[in-house]
C-alpha positions in Angstrom: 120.4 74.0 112.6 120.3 77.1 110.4 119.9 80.5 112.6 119.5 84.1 111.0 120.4 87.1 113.4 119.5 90.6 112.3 121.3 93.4 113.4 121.8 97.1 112.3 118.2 98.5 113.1 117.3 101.6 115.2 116.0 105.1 114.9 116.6 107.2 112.3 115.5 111.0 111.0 114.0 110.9 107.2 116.4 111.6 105.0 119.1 109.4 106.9 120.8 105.8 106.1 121.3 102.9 108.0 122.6 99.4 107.3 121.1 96.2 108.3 123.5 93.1 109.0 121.8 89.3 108.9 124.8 86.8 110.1 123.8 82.9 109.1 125.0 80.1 111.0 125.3 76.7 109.3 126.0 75.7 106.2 123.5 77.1 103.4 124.2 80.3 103.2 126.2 80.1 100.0 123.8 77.9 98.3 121.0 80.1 99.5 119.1 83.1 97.7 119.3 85.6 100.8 116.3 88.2 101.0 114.9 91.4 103.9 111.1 91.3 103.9 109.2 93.7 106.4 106.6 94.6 108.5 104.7 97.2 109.3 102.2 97.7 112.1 99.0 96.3 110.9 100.6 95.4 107.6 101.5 92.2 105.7 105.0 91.6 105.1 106.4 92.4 101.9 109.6 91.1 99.9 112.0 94.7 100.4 115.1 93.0 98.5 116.6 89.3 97.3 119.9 88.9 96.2 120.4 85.4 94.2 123.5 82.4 94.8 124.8 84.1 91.7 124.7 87.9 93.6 121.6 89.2 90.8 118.9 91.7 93.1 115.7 92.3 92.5 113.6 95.1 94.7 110.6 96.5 95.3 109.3 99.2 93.3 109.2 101.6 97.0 112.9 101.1 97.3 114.8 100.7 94.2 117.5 103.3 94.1 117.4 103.9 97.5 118.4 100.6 98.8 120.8 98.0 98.4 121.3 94.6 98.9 124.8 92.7 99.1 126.4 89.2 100.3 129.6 88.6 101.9 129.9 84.6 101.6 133.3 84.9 103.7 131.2 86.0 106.2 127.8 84.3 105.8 126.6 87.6 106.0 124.0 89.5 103.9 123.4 93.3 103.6 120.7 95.9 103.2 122.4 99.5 103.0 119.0 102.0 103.0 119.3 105.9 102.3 116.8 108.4 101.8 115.3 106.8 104.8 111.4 107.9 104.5 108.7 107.5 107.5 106.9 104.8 105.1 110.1 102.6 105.5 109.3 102.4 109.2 108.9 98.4 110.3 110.0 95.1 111.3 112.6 93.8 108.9 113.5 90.1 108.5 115.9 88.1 107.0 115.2 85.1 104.6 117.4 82.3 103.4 116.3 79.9 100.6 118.2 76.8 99.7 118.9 76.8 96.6 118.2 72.6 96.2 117.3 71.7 99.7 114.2 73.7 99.8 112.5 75.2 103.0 113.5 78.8 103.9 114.7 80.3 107.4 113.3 83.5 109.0 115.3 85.5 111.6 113.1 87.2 114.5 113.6 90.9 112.8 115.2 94.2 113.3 113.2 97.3 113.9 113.6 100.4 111.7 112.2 103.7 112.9 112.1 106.5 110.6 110.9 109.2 112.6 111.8 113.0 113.3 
């Protein structure tokens, strides 16, 4: 059974960083494209970063060169490192695994951000 824990979230000032951690139990991890999606209140979720088997990153258009997204396969563990925190970034965030041939993705339960003076 595949679980995805998110950690890292909390309250932050604009202007300020924080980094989110998403550990993966089982096996898929490193055959898995790894992504953070969130949520706002009374918004859809949105893709925020993916980071591919072979480490290439895409992101959105509201964080690129503000955020970035890494993989520690050692660790089973994926990254999102956010500065220049802004209000807007305020929501849920998830973490998504993707098997690369098994198919099916994974969802963790989320990590709330709060960018907030």
């Amino acid at each position: 059974q595949v679980q995805l824990v998110e950690s890292g979230g909390g309250l932050v000032q604009p202007g300020g960083s924080l980094r989110l951690s998403c550990a993966a139990s089982g096996n898929i991890f490193r055959r898995s494209a790894m992504g953070w999606y969130r949520q706002a209140p009374g918004k859809q979720r949105e893709l925020v970063a993916v980071i591919t088997v072979g480490s290439s990153t895409n992101y959105a258009d509201s964080v690129k060169g503000r955020f970035t997204i890494s993989r520690d396969n050692a660790k089973n563990t994926v990254y999102l490192q956010m500065n220049s925190l802004k209000p807007e970034d305020t929501a849920v965030y998830y973490c998504n695994a993707r098997p690369l041939l098994a198919g099916g993705e994974y969802w963790g339960k989320g990590t709330l951000v709060t960018v907030s003076s």
